[in-house]
C-alpha positions as CSV (number, residue, x, y, z in Angstrom):
1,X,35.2,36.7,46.2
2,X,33.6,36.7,42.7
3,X,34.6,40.3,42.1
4,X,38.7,39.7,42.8
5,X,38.6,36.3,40.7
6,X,39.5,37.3,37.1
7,X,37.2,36.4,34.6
8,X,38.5,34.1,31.4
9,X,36.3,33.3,28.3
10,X,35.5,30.5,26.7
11,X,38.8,30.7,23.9
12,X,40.8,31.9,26.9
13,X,39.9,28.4,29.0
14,X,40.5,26.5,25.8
15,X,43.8,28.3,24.5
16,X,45.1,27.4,27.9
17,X,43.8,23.5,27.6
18,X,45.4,23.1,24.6
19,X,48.7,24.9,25.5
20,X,48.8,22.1,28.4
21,X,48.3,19.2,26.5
22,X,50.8,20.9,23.8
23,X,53.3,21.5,26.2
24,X,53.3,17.9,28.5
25,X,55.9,15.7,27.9
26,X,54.3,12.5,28.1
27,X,51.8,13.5,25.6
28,X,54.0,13.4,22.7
29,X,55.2,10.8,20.4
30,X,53.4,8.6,21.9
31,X,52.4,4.6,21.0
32,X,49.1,3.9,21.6
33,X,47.3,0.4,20.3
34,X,43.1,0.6,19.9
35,X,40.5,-0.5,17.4
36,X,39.2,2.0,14.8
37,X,35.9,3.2,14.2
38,X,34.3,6.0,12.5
39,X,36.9,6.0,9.7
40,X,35.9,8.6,6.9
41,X,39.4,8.8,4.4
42,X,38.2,12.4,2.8
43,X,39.0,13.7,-1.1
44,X,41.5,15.8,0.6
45,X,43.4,12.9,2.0
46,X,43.3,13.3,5.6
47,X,41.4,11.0,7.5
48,X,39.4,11.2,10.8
49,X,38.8,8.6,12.5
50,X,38.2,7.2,16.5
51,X,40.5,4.6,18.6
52,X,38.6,2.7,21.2
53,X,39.1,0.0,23.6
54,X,36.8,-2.0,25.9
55,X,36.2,0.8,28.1
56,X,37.1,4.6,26.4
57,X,37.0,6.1,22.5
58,X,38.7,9.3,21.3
59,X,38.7,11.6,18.1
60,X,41.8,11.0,15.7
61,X,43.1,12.9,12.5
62,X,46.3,11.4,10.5
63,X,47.0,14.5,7.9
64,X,47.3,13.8,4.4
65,X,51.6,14.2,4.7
66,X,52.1,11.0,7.1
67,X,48.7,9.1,5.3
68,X,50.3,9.1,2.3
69,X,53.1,7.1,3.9
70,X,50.6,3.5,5.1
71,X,51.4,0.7,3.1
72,X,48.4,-0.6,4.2
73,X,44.6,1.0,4.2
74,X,42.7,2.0,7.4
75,X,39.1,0.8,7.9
76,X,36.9,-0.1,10.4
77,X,37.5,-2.7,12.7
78,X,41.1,-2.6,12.2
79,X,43.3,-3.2,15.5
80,X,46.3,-0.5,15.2
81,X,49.4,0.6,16.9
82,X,49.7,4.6,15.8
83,X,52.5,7.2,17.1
84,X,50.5,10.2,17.6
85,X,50.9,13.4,20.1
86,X,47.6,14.5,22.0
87,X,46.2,18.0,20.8
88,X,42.8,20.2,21.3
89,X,40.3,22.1,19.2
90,X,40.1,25.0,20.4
91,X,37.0,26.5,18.6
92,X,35.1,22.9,20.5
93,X,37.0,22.7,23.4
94,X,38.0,18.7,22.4
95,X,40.8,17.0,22.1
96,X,42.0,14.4,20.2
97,X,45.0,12.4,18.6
98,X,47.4,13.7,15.7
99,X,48.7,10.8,14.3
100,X,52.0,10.5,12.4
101,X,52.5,6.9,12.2
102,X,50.5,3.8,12.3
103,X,50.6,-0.1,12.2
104,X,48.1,-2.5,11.3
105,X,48.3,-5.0,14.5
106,X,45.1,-6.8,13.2
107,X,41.2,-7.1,13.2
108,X,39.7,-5.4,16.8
109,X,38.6,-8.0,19.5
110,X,35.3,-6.4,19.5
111,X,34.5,-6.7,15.6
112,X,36.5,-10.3,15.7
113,X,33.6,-11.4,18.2
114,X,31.0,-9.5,16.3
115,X,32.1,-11.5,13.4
116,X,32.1,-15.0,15.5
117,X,28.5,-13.9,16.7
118,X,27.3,-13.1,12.9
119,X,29.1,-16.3,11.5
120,X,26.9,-18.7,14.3
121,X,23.7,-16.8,14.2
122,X,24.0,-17.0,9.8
123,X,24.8,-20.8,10.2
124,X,22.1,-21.0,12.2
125,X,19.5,-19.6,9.4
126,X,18.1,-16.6,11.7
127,X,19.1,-14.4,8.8
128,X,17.8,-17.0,5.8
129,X,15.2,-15.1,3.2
130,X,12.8,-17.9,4.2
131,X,12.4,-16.1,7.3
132,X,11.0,-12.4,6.3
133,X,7.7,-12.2,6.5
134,X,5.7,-9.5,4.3
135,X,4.9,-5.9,5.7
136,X,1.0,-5.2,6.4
137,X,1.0,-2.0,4.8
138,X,-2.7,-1.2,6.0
139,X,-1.8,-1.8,9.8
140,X,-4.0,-1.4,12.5
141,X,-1.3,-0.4,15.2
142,X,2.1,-0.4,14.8
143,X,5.3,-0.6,17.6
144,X,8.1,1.6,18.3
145,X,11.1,0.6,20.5
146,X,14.0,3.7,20.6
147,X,14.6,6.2,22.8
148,X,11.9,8.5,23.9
149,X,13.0,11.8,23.5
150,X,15.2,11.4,20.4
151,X,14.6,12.7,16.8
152,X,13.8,9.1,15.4
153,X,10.8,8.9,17.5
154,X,9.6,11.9,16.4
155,X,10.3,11.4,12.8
156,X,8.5,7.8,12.8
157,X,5.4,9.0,14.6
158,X,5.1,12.1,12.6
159,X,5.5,10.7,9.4
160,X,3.3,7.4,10.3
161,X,0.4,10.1,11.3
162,X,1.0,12.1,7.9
163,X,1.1,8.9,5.8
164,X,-1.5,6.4,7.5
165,X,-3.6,8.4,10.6
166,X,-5.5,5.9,11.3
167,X,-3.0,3.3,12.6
168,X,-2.5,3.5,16.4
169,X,1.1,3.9,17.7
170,X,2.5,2.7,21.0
171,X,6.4,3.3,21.7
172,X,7.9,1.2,24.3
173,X,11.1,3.4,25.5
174,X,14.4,2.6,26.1
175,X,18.3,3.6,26.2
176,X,19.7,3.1,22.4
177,X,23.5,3.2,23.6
178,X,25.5,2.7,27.2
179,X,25.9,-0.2,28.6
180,X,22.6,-0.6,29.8
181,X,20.8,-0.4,26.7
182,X,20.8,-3.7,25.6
183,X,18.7,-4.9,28.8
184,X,16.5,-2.0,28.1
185,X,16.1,-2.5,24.4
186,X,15.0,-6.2,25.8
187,X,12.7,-5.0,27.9
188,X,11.1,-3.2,26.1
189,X,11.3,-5.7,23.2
190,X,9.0,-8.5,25.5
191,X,7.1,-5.6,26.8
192,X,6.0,-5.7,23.2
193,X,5.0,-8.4,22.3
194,X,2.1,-8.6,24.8
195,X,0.6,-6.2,22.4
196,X,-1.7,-7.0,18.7
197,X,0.4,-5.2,16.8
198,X,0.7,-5.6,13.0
199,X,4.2,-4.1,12.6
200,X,7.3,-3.6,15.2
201,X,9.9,-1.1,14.3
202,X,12.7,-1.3,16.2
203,X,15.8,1.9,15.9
204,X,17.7,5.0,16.2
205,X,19.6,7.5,14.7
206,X,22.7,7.4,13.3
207,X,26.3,7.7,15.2
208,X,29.5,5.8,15.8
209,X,29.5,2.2,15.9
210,X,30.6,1.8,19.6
211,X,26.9,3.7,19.8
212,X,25.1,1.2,18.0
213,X,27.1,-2.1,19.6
214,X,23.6,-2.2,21.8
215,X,22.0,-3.7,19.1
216,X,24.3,-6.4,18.1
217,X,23.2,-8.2,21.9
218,X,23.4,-11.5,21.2
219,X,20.2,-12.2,23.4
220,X,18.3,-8.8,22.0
221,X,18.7,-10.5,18.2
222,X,17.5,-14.1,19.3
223,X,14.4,-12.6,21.1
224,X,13.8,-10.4,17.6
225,X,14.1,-13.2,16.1
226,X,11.3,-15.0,17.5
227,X,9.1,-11.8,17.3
228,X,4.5,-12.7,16.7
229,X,4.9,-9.8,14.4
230,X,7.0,-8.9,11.9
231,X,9.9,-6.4,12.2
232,X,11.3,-3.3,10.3
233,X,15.0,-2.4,11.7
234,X,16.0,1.2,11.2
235,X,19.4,1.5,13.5
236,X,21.9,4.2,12.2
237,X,22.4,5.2,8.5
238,X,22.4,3.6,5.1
239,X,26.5,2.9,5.7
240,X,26.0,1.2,9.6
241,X,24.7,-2.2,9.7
242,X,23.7,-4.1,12.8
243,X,23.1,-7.6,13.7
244,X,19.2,-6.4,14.2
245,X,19.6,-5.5,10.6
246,X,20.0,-9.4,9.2
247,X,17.3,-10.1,11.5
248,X,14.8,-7.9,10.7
249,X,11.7,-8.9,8.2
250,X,12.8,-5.4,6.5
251,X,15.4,-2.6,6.8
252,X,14.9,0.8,6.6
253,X,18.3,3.2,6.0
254,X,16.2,6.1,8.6
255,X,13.7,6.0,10.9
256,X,11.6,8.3,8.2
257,X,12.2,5.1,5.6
258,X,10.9,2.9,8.2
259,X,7.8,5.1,8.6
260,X,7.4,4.1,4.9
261,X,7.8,1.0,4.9
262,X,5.6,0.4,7.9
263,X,2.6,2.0,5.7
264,X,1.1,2.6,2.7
265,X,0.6,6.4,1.9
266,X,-2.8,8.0,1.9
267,X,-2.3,9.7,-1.4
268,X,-2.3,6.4,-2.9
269,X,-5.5,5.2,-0.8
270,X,-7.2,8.8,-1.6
271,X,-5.7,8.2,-5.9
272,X,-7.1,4.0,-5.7
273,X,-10.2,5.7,-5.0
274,X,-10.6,8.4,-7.2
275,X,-9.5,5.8,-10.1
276,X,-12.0,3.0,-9.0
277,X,-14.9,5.4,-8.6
278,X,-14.2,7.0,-11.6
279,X,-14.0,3.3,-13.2
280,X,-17.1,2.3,-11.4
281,X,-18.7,5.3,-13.0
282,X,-17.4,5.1,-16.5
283,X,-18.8,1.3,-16.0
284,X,-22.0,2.2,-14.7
285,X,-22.7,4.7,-17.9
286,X,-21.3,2.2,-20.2
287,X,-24.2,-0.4,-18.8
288,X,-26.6,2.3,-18.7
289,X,-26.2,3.0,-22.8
290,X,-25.9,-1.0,-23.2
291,X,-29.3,-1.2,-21.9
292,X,-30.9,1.8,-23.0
293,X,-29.4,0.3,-26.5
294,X,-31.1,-3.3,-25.6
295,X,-34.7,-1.1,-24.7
296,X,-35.0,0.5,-27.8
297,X,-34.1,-2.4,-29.7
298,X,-36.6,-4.5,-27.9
299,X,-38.6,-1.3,-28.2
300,X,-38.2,-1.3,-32.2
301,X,-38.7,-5.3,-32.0
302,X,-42.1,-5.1,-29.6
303,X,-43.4,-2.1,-32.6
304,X,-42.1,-4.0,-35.4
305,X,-44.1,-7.1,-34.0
306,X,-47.4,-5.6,-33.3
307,X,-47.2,-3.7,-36.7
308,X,-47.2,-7.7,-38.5
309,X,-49.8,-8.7,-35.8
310,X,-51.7,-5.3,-36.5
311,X,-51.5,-6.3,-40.4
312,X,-52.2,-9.7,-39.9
313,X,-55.6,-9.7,-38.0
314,X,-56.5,-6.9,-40.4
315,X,-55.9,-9.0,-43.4
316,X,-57.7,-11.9,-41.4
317,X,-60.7,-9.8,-40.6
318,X,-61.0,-8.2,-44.1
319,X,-61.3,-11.7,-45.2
320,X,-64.2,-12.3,-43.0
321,X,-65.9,-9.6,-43.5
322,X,-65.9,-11.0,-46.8
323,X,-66.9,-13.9,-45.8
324,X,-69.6,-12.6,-43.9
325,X,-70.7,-10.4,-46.1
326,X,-70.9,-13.1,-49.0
327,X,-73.5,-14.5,-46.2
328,X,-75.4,-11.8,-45.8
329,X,-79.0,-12.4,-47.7
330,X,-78.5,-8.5,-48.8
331,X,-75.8,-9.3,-50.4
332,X,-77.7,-12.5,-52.0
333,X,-80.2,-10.3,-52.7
334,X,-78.2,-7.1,-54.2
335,X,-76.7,-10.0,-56.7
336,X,-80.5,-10.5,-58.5
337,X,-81.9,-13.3,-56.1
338,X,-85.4,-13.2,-53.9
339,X,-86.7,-14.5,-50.7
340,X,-90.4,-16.0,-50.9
341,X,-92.1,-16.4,-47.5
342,X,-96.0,-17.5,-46.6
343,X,-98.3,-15.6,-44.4
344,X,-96.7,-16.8,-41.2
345,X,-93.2,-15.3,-42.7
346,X,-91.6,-18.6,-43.0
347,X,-89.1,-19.3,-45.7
348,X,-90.5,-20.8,-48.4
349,X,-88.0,-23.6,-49.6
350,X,-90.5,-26.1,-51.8
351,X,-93.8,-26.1,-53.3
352,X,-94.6,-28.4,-50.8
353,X,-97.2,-26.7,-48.5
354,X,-98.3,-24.3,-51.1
355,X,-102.0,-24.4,-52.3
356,X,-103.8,-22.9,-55.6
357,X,-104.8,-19.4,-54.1
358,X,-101.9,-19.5,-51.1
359,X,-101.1,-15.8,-50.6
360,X,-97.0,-15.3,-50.7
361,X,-94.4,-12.7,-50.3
362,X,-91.3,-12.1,-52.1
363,X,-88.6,-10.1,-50.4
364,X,-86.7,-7.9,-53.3
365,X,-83.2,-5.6,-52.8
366,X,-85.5,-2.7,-52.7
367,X,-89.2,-4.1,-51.3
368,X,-91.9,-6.9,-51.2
369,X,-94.6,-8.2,-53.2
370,X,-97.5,-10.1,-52.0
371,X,-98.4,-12.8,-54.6
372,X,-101.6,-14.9,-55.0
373,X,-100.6,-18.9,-56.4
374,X,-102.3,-19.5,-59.6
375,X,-100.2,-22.8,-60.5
376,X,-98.2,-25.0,-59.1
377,X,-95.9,-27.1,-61.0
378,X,-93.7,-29.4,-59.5
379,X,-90.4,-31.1,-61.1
């Protein structure tokens, strides 16, 4: 059977799709009433754009010869009436709306309710400044609710290990868009908080805002915002804003800028060291030469002070000497004076005791003489 059914490419299938849709009747110039989303109004003029309902979205282009037409400007949220004739891409194989005409009906039912939602939950002061609570930027562990297999899980773990290693990471899983996201993203929110985590970081990547309505759960944003630790929201792109987003301690524009805010950088850690070391040694030298300074003054002092002591007792002792030496009976002796002593060798201080014929002697500088007493004369 395969070999007798023809074969078609991929253009071939396409061409034929969109020569269909071209070619059906009830597909042109027709009304059709839906919110937008998406809206991007390029330099060129054109814009691109989605139409959705409760239920279905799909791609729309209104070319810059009928845009130039509105008397009113397109934007998000918008509820619209637009004249339009379905068409396909070929080179994608999509299809999607050329628009010719459109009519502003009013705001969407699903951004007037968002609005309600934001308006109560505001009045409420869930998103007052009092509220945010400060970032640990040394964490110890740190949370991650988004889907498991997505590039924003990769990007937060791989730039949390490159920034901070040493923080443990636990990701809690769950659906980021459908309609059962929201009771996922729950889940996994209370499945959370049974852990000691410093930080939880709750997002995505970016897309349309149908994509991102998970996170605007009126019951997801009360439980966040009753969260034990604080929370760093990075849903979508710089231009998407959630209600997570005014509930959150922080926000992060990617899931890489929630990574930094989550976490200090290493380089800094590694540079705060090198620069307090390098203080701590510049201080330690400093001290070092302030005390060598103080030891050889105290050194010059102790000198200085045992030099004048030195002197001191020298002067001191040279006058004793002195002293001593003006004691000495040598010296008594040297100056012209004698010592007179009887035959036992005791002084002789009077004439008392001395007798005609007493033998003396009389010690000189340089000798003795023995003397005999011829007289005695007393005063």
């Amino acid at each position: 059977m395969l070999e007798t059914t023809p074969v078609y490419s991929v253009s071939d299938i396409n061409t034929y799709v969109k020569s269909v849709l071209s070619n059906d009747e009830k597909l042109k110039f027709i009304r059709i009433k839906g919110e937008i989303s998406n809206f991007k109004a390029y330099p060129s003029g054109h814009f691109y754009f989605s139409l959705k309902d409760d239920n279905s979205v799909i791609n729309a282009v209104m070319f810059v010869t009928c845009t130039k037409r509105l008397a009113f400007s397109p934007k998000n949220g918008d509820e619209v009436i637009v004249l339009a004739s379905v068409d396909a891409y070929v080179p994608r194989g999509t299809y999607n709306l050329n628009v010719y005409e459109m009519d502003e009906v009013g705001l969407g039912a699903q951004l007037v309710e968002l609005e309600k939602l934001k308006r109560k939950l505001q009045e409420e002061g869930l998103f007052d400044e009092s509220r945010k609570r400060p970032i640990n930027i040394y964490p110890r562990a740190i949370g991650v609710i988004t889907a498991p297999n997505g590039a924003a899980v990769r990007d937060i773990v791989t730039n949390i290990k490159r920034r901070y290693p040493i923080a443990d990471i636990y990701v809690f899983p769950s659906l980021v868009q459908g309609e059962q996201a929201p009771a996922e993203l729950l889940k996994a929110f209370n499945k959370s908080q049974e852990y000691d985590l410093d930080t939880l970081i709750i997002g995505r990547g970016g897309g349309a805002s149908e994509d991102l309505s998970a996170f605007n759960d009126e019951k997801l944003v009360r439980a966040v915002a009753n969260s034990k630790m604080p929370i760093i929201a990075a849903v979508g792109h710089e231009i998407d804003t959630t209600l997570i987003d005014y509930i959150a301690d922080k926000r992060a524009s990617t899931p890489t800028g929630a990574a930094e805010l989550a976490t200090v950088d290493r380089r800094e850690i590694e540079k705060e060291f090198a620069y307090s070391i390098l203080t701590m040694e510049q201080a330690l030298v400093s001290r070092l030469q302030s005390k060598r300074e103080e030891v050889e003054g105290l050194k010059s002092d102790l000198i200085n002070s045992l030099s004048d002591k030195v002197s001191s007792q020298k002067m001191e002792l040279d006058y004793l000497s002195k002293q001593l030496e003006s004691l000495n009976p040598k010296a008594v002796l040297a100056r012209g004076y004698s010592i007179s002593v009887d035959e036992k060798g005791k002084s002789i201080k009077s004439v008392k005791g001395l007798s005609k014929d007493s033998v003396i002697r009389t010690i000189l500088q340089d000798g003795e003489v023995s003397s005999k007493v011829i007289e005695i004369k007393k005063e």
